[in-house]
Each structure stands twice: as C-alpha cells, then as structure tokens.
MARTI-844623 format. One line per 4 residues: number of its first residue (from 1); their letters; for each residue x, y, z of C-alpha. Coordinates in pm, whole numbers, padded with zeros to 5 digits. Example, Ala and Ser with C-alpha at 12.3 -4.5 7.8 and 13.67 -1.06 7.14 Angstrom:
BEGIN
1	AS	01230 -00450 00780  01367 -00106 00714
# end
This chain:
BEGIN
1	XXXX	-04346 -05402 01878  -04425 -05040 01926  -04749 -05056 01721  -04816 -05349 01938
5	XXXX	-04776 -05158 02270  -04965 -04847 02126  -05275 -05106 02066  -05238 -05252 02342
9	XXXX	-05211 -04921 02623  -05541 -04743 02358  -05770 -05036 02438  -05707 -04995 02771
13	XXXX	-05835 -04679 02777  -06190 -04678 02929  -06297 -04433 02707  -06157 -04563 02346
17	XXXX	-06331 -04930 02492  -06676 -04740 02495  -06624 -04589 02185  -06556 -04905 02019
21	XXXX	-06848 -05056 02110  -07032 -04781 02013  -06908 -04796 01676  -06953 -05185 01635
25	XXXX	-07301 -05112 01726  -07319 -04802 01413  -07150 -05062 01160  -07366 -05360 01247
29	XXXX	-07631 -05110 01187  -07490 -05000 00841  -07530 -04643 00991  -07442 -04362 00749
33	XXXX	-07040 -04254 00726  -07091 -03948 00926  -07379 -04067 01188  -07112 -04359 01256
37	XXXX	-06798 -04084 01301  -07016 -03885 01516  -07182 -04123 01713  -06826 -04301 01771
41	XXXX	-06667 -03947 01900  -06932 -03822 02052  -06954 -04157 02288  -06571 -04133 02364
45	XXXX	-06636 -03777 02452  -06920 -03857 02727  -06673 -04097 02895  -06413 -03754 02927
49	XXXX	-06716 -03531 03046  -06805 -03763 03309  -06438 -03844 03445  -06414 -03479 03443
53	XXXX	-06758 -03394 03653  -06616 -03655 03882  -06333 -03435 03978  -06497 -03141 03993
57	XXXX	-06720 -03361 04256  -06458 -03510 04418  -06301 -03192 04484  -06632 -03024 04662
61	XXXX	-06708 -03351 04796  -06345 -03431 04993  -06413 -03092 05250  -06785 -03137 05371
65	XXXX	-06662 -03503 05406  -06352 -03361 05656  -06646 -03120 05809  -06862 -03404 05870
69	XXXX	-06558 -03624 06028  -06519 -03319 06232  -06798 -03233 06366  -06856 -03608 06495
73	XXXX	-06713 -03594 06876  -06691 -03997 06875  -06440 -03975 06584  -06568 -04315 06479
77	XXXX	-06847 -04220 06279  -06761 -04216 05856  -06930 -04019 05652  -06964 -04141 05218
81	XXXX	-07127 -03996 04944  -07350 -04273 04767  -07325 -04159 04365  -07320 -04491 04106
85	XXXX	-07239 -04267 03822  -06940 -04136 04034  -06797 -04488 04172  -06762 -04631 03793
89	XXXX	-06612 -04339 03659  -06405 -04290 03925  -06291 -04595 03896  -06259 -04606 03534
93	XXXX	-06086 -04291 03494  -05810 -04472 03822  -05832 -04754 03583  -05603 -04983 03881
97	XXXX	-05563 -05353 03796  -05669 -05252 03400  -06038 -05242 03553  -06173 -04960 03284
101	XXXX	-06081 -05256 03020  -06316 -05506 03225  -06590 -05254 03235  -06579 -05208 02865
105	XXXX	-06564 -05578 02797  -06814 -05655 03046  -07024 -05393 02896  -07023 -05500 02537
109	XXXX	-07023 -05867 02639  -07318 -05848 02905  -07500 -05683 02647  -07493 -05918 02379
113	XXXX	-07502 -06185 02617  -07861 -06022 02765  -08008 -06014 02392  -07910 -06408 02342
117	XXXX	-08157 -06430 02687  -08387 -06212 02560  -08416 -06429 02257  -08432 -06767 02397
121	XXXX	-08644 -06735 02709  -08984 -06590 02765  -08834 -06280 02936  -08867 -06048 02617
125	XXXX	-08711 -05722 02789  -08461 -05489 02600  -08274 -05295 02828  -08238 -04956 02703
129	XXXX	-08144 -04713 03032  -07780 -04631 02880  -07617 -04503 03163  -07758 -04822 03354
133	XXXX	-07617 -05076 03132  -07271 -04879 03163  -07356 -04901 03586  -07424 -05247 03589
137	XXXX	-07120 -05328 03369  -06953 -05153 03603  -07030 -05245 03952  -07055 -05595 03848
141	XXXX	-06657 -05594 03730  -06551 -05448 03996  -06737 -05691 04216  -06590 -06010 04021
145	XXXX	-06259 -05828 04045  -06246 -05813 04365  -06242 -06154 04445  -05910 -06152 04260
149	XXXX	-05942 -06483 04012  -05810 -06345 03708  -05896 -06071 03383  -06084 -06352 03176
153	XXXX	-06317 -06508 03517  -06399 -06160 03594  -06525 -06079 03239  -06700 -06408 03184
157	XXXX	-06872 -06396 03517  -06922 -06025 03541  -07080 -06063 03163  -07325 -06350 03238
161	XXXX	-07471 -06158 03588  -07479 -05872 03440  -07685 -06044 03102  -07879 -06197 03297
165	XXXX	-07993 -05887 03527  -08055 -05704 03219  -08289 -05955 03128  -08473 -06062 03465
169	XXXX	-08491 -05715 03616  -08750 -05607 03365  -08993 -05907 03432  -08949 -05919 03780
173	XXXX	-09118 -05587 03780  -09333 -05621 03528  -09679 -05706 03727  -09646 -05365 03874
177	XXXX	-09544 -05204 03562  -09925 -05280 03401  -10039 -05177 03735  -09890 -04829 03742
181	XXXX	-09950 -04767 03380  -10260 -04981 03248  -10074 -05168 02989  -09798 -05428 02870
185	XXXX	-09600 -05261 02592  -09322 -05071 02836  -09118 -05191 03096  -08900 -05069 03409
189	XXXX	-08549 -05065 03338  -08313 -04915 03623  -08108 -05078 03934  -08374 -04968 04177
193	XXXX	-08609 -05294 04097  -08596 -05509 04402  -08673 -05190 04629  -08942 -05098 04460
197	XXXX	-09106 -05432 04424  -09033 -05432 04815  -09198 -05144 04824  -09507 -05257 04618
201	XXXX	-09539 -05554 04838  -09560 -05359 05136  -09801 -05100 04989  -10028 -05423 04894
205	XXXX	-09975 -05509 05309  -10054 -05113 05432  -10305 -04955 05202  -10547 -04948 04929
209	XXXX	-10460 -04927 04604  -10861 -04738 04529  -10725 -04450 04745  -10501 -04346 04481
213	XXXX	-10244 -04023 04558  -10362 -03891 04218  -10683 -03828 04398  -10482 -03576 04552
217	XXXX	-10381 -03208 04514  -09989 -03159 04614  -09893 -02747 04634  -09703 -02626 04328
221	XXXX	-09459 -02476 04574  -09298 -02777 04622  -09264 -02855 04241  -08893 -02699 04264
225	XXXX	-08803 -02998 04386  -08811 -03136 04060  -08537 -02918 03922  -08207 -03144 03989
229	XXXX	-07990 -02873 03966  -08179 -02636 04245  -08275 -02885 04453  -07949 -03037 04496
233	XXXX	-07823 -02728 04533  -08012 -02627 04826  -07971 -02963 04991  -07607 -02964 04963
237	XXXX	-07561 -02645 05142  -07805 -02744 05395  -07608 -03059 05434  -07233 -02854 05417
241	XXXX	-07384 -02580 05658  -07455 -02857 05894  -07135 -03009 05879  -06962 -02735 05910
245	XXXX	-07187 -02588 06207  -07057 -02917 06377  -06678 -02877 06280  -06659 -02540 06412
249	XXXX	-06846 -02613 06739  -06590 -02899 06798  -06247 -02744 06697  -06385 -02381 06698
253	XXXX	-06350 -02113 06420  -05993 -02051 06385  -05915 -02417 06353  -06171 -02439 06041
257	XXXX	-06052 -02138 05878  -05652 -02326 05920  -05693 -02685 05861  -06010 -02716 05659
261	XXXX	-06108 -02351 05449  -05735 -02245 05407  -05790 -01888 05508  -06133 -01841 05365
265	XXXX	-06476 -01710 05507  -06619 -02028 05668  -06970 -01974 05518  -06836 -01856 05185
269	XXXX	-06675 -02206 05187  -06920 -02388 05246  -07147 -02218 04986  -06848 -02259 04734
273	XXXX	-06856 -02672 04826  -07219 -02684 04814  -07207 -02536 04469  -06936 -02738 04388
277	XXXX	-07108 -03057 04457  -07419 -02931 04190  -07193 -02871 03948  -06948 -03129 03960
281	XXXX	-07281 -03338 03928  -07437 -03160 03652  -07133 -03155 03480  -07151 -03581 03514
285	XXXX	-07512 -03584 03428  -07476 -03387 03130  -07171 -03652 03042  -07404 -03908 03093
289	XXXX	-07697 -03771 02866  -07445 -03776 02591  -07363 -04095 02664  -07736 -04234 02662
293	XXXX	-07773 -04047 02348  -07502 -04241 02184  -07474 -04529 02316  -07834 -04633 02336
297	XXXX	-07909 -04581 01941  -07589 -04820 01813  -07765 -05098 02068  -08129 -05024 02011
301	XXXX	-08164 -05080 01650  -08010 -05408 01715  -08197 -05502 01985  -08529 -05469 01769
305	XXXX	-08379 -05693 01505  -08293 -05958 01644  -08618 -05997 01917  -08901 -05828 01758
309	XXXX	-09159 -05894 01978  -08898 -05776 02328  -09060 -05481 02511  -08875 -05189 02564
313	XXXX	-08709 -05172 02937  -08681 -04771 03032  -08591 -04542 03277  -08736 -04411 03591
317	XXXX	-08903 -04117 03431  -09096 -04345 03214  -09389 -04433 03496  -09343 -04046 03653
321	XXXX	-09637 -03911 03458  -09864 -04172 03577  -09896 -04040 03956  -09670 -03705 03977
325	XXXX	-09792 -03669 04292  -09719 -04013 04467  -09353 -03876 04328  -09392 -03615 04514
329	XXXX	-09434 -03797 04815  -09236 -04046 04781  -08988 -03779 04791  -09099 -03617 05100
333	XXXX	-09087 -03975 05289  -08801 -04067 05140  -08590 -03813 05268  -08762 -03828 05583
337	XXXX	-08650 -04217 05590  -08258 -04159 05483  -08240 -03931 05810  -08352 -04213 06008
341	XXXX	-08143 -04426 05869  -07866 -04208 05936  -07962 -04183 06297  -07993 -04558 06279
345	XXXX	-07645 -04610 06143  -07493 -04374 06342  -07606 -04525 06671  -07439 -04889 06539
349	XXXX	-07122 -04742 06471  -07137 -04795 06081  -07075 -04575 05800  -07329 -04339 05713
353	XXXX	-07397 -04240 05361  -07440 -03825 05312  -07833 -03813 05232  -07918 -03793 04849
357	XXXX	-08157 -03558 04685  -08125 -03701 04348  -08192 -04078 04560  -08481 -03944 04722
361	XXXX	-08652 -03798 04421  -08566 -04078 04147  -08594 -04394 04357  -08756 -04310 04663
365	XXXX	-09012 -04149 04446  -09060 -04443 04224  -09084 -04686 04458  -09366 -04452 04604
369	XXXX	-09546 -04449 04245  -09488 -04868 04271  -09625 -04896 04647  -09903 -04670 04532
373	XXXX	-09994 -04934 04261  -10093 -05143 04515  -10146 -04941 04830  -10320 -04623 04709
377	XXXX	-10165 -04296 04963  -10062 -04496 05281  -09846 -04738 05026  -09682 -04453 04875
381	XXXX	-09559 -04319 05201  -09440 -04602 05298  -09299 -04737 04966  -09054 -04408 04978
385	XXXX	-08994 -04456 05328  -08893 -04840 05344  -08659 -04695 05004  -08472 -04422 05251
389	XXXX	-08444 -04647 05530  -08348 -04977 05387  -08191 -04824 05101  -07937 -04657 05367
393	XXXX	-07914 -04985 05556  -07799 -05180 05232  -07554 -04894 05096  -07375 -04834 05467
397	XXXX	-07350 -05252 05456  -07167 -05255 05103  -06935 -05012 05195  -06857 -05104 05573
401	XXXX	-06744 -05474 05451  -06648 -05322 05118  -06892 -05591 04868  -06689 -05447 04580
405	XXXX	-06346 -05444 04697  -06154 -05134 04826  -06310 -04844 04641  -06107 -04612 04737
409	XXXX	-05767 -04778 04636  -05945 -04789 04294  -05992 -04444 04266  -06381 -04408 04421
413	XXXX	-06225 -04234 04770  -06559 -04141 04995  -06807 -04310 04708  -07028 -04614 04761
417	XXXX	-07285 -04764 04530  -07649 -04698 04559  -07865 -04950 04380  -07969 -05224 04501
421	XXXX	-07978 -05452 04267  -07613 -05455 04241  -07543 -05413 04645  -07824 -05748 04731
425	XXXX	-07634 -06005 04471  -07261 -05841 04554  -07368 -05874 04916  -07417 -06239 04873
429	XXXX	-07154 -06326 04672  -06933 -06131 04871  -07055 -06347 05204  -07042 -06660 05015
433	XXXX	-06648 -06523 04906  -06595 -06478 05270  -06738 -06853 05381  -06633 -07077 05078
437	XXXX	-06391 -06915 04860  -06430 -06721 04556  -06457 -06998 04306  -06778 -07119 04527
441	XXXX	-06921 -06741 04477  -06867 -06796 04119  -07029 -07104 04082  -07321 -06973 04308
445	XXXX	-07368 -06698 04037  -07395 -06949 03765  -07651 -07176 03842  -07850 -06915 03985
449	XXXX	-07836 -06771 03617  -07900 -07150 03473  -08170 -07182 03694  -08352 -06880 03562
453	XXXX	-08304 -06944 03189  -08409 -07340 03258  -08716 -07205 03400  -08773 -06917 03126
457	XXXX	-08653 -07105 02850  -08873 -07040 02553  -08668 -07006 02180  -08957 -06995 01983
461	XXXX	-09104 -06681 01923  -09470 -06606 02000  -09720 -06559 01695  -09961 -06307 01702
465	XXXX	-10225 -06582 01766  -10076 -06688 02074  -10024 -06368 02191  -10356 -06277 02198
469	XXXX	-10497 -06524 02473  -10248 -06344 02715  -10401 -05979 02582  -10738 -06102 02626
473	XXXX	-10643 -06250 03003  -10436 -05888 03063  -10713 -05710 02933  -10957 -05887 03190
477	XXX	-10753 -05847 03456  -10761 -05529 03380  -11141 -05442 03370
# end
C-alpha cells in the first residue's frame, strides 16, 4: 500500500508527468541510454525553473498590482498581468483539484491525438512550438475543469480540442503563411492565429500589399526593442513608476512607504519591482527554452515517422526575418493599441490587463508582418493595432467572467491568459456552460471537432505525382 501511495502522489506531480512523457517520446525513439537520461531530467528540470521564475514574478508582480489598485480613485478599476507561461505554471505548481495531472495527460494525449489528425485528414501540420503545446494543454484543462464534470471528461475533452487545434491552427493560417514567406514547406504554429488572420483580413480591407514595409528604412535606435530582457525592463519601470506616481498622489508618501514599500525608498522600490518583473520572467523563459529543447526532440522524430509528408508548424520568430521592419511596427502600433484599450476598459468598468511588451513585440508584431502580407504599410499598422486593441478586449473578457474558472483559487492570483485562440473557443464554451449546461458545452466541442475532420478527412497519403499539380497551381499563384 505504501508503494501504491508513493506512485500514486509522484504522478501527480506536474513535473515527473512531463518528464514521463518526455521519456516515452526518447524510448519510442530508441534514443541512446544517456540522450534518454538527459533528455528525461533535463525536461523535469524546466518544469522546476519555470514554477520557480513564476515566484520570483509573482512576488514583483503582487506590489505594482497594489500601486495600480491604489492609484485608481474609483476603487473599482482591477488591474492583471496577462502572462500564458505564468497562468499554467502557476497553476501547475498550486496543482488544486490534481489539475498539474490533467495538464500532463492532456498534454501527452492531445498530442498523440493531433498526429492521428494529422495523419488522416488533409491538414498535414506538425506542431512543434514546445512551450505552446504545453500552453494549450494547459489552458484547455483548466477550461474543461472548470465546468466541474469529472478527471476523465476533462482529459478526454480537453485532449480532443486541444488535438484538434494543434492540427487546424496551422492550416487556417496557412494562405498567409506562403504569402509572407513565398513558399509551402513551413507553417505558423503559436496561439496568436485567429488575430493575426484578423489582422490579415483587415490589411487586405485597408492597404496594399505592393507597398510593402520592407520598402522601408526603420532607425536602428529603436532595434533595442528587440532585446526581451531590456525592453521589458524599461517598460516595467515605466509602468511601476506610473503606478506608483498614482498611489502616492492618492494616499500620499508616508502611506506608500507604510502599507505598500515597508520602509523603503519609494523609487528604489519601484526600480527593485520593475527589475523583479524582468527577471522573474527571464528566469521562466529560460525554463521554458529548456523545456522546448527537450520536449520538442522526443515528439519531433515521431512526428516525421509517422506523417512524412506533414509540414513543420513553428514559432513566431519563424516569419520575423521576412519583414523585420513591419515587426517593428507592428510593435509601435501595438502598444499604441493596448493603451487604448486600457482607456477603453477602464471607462466600462472592466478589468484591465497591465500592458505587455513581450505581447506587443511577438504578436502584435506578427500580426503586423500577416496584415502586411496583404495590406503592404497601412495593413501593418493596423494589423498590430486591431492585435492591442482587440487583443485587450478579449483578455479583460476572459478574466472578468473568469472563461477558465477562478484562476486565482488555482494558484494564477492577478494572471489571465493571453492568446486567443484559447480565450475565443473558452469564451464560447464558457457562454454555452452558462446557457445549457456543461454537458451541452461538451458536446458543442465535439462535433465542432467531427465536423472539421469530416470535412478534412483524407487517410491516404499524397504521392509525389499528386502533389505536384498543387506545386504547379502554388507556383502560379505565385508568379
């Protein structure tokens, strides 16, 4: 009985759980004895670096947060930090309700679940954005959990969205994709899709895609920007110097120094949170490196196996070389749209999210290189705009009516997701929860899924002669 328990408390561990898939992943490979050792450790050690970054964050985070509350005369303005990285590992490292277990599962399943699609239907995409897949997995547990129906529905549920995303998300994009980089062999891979093919849309409605941004010269000065660490940085202290401007002009000096610095110089505070913040995040980024680095090889060589002719799904930076300065741009108006959106939000009384530099530069930016595709320079601003904007809108939304349950109860306290291609289909599951019942969001979920595959279905795998008729066609288009 005592082994039994042991097993049974070490499999709950969120950590172990990743670590196990990572070494099915090395043995199905028939990985060397020592790549399989290292790759298993080395994945259960990214899980600990991140849950620790996320405390360091946490930490910094919890007094420009008070600051903010503070300096809001209304007192019914909230304040959030929107971090996806942060909300699963918060939550996983909480693990409340045995949720880090569901992740895991949902992880491993989803996965194998989104190769079976990729195999059988004419969406050929291989996800491969590690810390992605490990979002996804996350957010959509946690979502499926919420509606309270039970360990094995949330799994099987949270598994089949989350397969099925995987393998949709990829073509969805896709037209843009050969667009943005002139050909067919790579494909977009991260939870910013449908805002970006938003954004393309609208750049196809406001510009022209022959007045390209590359035709532009952007001033190195502003190439900092690109440097996570500095930028985010500067933006945080900007953002805590604020706050704390508008604390102290509401409850005046010696009030901060008591309730909220404890004694200490109010602007060597602040500095100390800003910093904080970076590192906290750095120290979760450089988690989450080690994570893709682990996880992505003891899935990839898999992947390839079974669907040879899939095309790879990557990250952001993948299309960032193909118009560095629509990036540039995009973050510019993307910045310039979260502050409206703030203004926005805070005028209707709803929560607003604490603006992002990492948002503004990795989405907002990309969705400017997507609306550029298609609307040349006035589509890029605009692209990163509508990303700021809406991209507020949505994330405020999720966590005002709280899509994926009570984050903060599950360890996540002033966190909300970002992406929105988990916040749109948790949105409307979570309005469909509220209407009909959770079994009805369930079953929503489902045939939308069984809809997509009918349509896509395709288990035969193209030969290289009927391939080419859709090369030649691409390779018209193109010209």
């Amino acid at each position: 009985m005592d082994v039994l328990n042991f097993l049974l408390e070490i499999v709950q561990v969120p950590a172990i759980i990743i670590g196990c898939i990572a070494l099915i992943g090395l043995l199905a490979q028939r990985k060397p004895l020592g790549d399989t050792v290292s790759g298993t450790i080395k994945t259960t050690l990214s899980l600990l670096v991140i849950a620790g970054g996320i405390t360091v964050l946490i930490e910094a985070l919890t007094p420009i947060q008070t600051m903010f509350e503070k300096a809001l005369p209304t007192g019914r303005i909230t304040t959030f930090a929107t971090f996806d990285e942060a909300v699963v590992s918060a939550v996983q490292t909480a693990d409340v309700g045995r949720i880090g277990m569901l992740i895991g599962l949902t992880l491993l399943f989803g996965y194998a679940f989104h190769l079976l699609l990729a195999r059988v239907t004419r969406a050929r995409y291989v996800y491969l954005t590690g810390h992605m897949i490990w979002v996804h997995a996350g957010a959509f547990a946690i979502l499926f959990h919420s509606l309270d129906l039970g360990d094995v529905v949330t799994v099987a549920a949270a598994s089949v969205v989350d397969g099925a995303y995987m393998t949709f998300a990829p073509a969805l994009a896709q037209p843009v994709m050969r667009k943005i980089t002139g050909r067919d062999d790579v494909a977009f891979g991260h939870g910013q899709t449908l805002l970006n093919v938003a954004a393309a849309g609208l750049g196809k409605l406001v510009g022209d895609p022959k007045k390209s941004t590359e035709d532009i010269k952007v001033p190195a000065k502003l190439n900092f920007f690109r440097d996570v660490a500095v930028s985010t940085t500067l933006v945080m202290f900007v953002i805590a110097f604020a706050a704390a401007a508008g604390a102290i002009s509401q409850i005046g000096l010696s009030t901060f120094t008591k309730d909220i610095s404890d004694g200490q110089n109010w602007l060597v505070f602040t500095l100390l949170s800003a910093l904080g913040f970076a590192a906290g995040m750095l120290i979760m980024l450089y988690g989450v490196r080690m994570l893709i680095a682990e996880i992505v090889p003891a899935f990839e060589g898999i992947a390839r196996r079974i669907i040879p002719s899939a095309k790879p799904a990557l990250d952001v930076p993948v299309i960032f070389s193909f118009a560095p300065n629509a990036l540039v741009i995009g973050l510019i108006s993307g910045v310039i749209g979260q502050v409206v959106g703030m203004g926005f939000l805070a005028a209707i009384g709803w929560p607003v999210p604490i603006p992002s530099m990492i948002v503004a530069f990795f989405a907002c930016g990309a969705a400017a290189i997507f609306a550029n595709a298609t609307g040349g320079r006035r589509g890029a601003w605009a692209g990163g705009f509508l990303w700021g904007f809406l991209g507020w809108i949505l994330i405020s939304a999720a966590y005002k009516f709280q899509v994926f349950g009570d984050l903060s109860a599950q360890g996540a306290k002033g966190l909300g997701f970002t992406v929105p291609d988990v916040i749109v289909p948790g949105l409307v599951i979570h309005s469909v929860d509220s209407l009909l019942g959770p079994w009805m969001a369930v079953a929503l979920a489902g045939v939308v899924v069984v809809t997509l595959v009918a349509f896509t279905w395709q288990p035969k795998l193209p030969t290289s002669t009927e391939d080419a008729p859709d090369k030649a066609e691409e390779g018209s288009a193109q010209s």
